[in-house]
N, C-alpha and C positions, 0 to 999 in steps of 0.2 A: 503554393505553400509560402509563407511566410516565414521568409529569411532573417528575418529581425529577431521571432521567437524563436524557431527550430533550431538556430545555429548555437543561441546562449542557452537555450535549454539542455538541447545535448551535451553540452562542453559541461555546465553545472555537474549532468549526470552521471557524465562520465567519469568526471574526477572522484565522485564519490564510489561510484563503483570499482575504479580503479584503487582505491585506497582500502575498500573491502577486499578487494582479492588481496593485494600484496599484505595488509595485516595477518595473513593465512599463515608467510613465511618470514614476515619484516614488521620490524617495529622500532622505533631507536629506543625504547625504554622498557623493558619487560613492566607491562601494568599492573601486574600484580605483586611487583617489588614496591615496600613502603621505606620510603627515605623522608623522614621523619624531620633530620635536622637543613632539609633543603624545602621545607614545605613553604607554599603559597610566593612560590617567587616568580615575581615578571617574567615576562617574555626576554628570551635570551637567544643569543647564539647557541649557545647550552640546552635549552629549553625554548623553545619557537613560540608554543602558546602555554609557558611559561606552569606552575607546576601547582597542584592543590594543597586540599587542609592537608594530607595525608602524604607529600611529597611525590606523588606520583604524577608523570607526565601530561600534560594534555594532551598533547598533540598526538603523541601513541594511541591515546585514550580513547581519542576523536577518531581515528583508524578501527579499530577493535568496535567504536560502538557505530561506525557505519555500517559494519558488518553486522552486527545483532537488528539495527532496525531494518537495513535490508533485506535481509531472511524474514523477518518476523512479518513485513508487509506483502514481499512477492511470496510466502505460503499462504498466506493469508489470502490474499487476490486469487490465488491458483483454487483454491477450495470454494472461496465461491463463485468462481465459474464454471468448477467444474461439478457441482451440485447445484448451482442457480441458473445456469444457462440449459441446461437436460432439461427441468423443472416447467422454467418457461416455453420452451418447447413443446413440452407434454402439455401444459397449459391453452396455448394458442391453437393447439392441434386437434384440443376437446372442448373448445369455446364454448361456453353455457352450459357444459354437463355438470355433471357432480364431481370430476374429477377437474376441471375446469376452478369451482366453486371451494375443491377442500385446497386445494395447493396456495389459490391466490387470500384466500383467509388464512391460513398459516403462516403464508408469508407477510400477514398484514399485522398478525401477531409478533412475530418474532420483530420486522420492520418498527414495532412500539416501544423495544426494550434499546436504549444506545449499549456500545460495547461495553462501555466501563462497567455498567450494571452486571451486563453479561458474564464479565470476567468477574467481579466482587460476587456474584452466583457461584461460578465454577470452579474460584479460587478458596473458597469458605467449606469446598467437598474436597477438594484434590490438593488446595494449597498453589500459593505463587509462585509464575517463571515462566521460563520462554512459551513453554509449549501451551499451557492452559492461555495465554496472551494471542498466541496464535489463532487457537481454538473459538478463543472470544471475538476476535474480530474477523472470522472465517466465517463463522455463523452470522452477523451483523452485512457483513457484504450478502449470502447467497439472495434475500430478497431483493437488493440492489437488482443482481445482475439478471431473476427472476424475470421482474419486472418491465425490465428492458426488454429485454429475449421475448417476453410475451406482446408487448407493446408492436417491438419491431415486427415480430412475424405475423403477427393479426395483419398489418399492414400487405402482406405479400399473396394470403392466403389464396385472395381474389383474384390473384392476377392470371393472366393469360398460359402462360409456362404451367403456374403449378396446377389448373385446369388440366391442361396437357397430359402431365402427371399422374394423375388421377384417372384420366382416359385410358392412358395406357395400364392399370392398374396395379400402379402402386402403393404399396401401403404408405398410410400417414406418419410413421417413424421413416421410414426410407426416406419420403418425401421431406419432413422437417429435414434431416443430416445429410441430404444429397443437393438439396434446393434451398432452403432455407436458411440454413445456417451457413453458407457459404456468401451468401447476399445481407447478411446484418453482421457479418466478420469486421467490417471495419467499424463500424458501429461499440463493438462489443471492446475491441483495440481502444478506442480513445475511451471507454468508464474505465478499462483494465487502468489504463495510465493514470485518472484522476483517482483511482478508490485506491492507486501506490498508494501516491502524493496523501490520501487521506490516513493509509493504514499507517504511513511513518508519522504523521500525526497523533494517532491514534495508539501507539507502539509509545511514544515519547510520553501520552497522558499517563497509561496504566503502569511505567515505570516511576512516573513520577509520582504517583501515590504508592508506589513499594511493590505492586502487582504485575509488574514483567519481568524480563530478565534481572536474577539475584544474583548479588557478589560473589567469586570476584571479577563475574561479567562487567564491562563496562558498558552502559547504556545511557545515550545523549538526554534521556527522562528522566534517571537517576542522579545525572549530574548535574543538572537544573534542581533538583531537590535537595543535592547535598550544600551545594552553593546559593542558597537562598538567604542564609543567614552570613552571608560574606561580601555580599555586595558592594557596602561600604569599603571595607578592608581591601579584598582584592577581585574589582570587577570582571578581571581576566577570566576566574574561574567560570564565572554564569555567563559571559559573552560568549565564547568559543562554543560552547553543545550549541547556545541559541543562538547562533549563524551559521550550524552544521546542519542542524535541523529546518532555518529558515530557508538558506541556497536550495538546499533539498526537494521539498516542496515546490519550491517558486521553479527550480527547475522542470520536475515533472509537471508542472500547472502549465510552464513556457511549451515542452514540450508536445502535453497532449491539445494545447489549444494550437498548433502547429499540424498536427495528425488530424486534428478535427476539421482545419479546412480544407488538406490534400484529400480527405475524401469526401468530400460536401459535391455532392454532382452538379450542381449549380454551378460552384465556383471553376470545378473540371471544366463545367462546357464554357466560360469565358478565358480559361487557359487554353482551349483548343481553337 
């Protein structure tokens, strides 16, 4: 594994995750206090990453909206694998049937629409916020992970073992979740990681056009939107979301390309 990546990766993700938990109980500034006559001031003793148009912290802010896009990307991930990985499964396991043929055209369908459209759909029925954000890019991931999942276990079908399998007679659902999906686990581990990294992306867009978490959530998408016209004036505001959201990413990207070579077998048999 790769020490260089895994170690700053982690460290990045940790801190943010640790900064989402304690936001649960800690904050040095209630965020949803507006102090009005201390607005847009530098970074301080006072104020660390110093304070917006609206007087309100940043650095609490920054806390509070680690927490919103971290939720918003790991349900997100969790939904579609655990709707796109079954999928792929059922897929691989009816290679060229018609149940083979509707799942992977469905999913080539849904795989044409990005989330933002998704959500601009589902938020035009229900209206914007966390959960339709969620929904939006929970459905955009399941063909992701689909596809994978199918890809990988075609690959396994043939092999010796799940022959075996079959000898002894098993059924084809047994066999996927007893044999197969235990063998494309690390596989599935490192897209989980990049499709975070993509969902907090992705989490930070549909806030950024209005369409995620609404006020008085604080959201690193939101904050980039409100500070767009302040750049000039006070850079602070729009640098801190976007290096809360950059470390982020670049963490989980350091991380999962770190996951991805500890389990690359190649690189196992020259560590052995």
């Amino acid at each position: 594994m790769k020490l260089r990546t895994l170690i700053p990766g982690a460290l990045l993700v940790l801190i943010f995750l640790l900064a989402a938990v304690v936001s649960f109980v800690w904050t040095p500034f209630d965020v949803t206090k507006l102090d009005i006559p201390n607005k847009l001031q530098s970074p301080s003793m006072g104020h660390w990453f110093g304070t917006d148009q609206l007087g309100r912290d940043i650095f609490s802010m920054i806390m509070v909206g680690a927490r919103t896009s971290i939720a918003v990307a790991f349900i997100a991930v969790g939904i579609g694998m655990l709707i796109g990985v079954p999928l792929g499964l059922a897929a691989a396991a009816n290679q060229g049937s018609l149940i083979d043929e509707l799942i992977m055209r469905t999913n080539d369908l849904v795989f044409a629409f990005p989330a933002l459209l998704i959500a601009i759909m589902i938020t035009a029925v229900f209206g914007p916020g966390a959960v339709n954000a969620i929904i939006a890019i929970g459905i955009f991931n399941i063909p992701v992970f689909a596809r994978l999942t199918r890809g990988a276990a075609l690959s396994l079908w043939s092999r010796e073992f799940i022959l075996a399998a079959k000898v002894a007679g098993k059924r084809a659902t047994r066999i996927s979740f007893e044999h197969i999906l235990p063998n494309i686990l690390n596989l599935l581990i490192v897209q989980g990681t990049i499709q975070f990294s993509l969902g907090i992306l992705a989490e930070a867009a549909l806030s950024y056009v209005g369409l995620g978490a609404q006020p008085p959530i604080p959201s690193w998408g939101r904050m980039l939107a409100e500070s767009q016209t302040l750049v000039s004036l006070a850079p602070h505001v729009a640098l801190f979301p976007g290096f809360a959201i950059l470390l982020t990413v670049l963490g989980l990207n350091l991380l999962g390309d770190a996951l991805r070579d500890w389990f690359d077998p190649r690189l196992q048999r020259l560590r052995s």
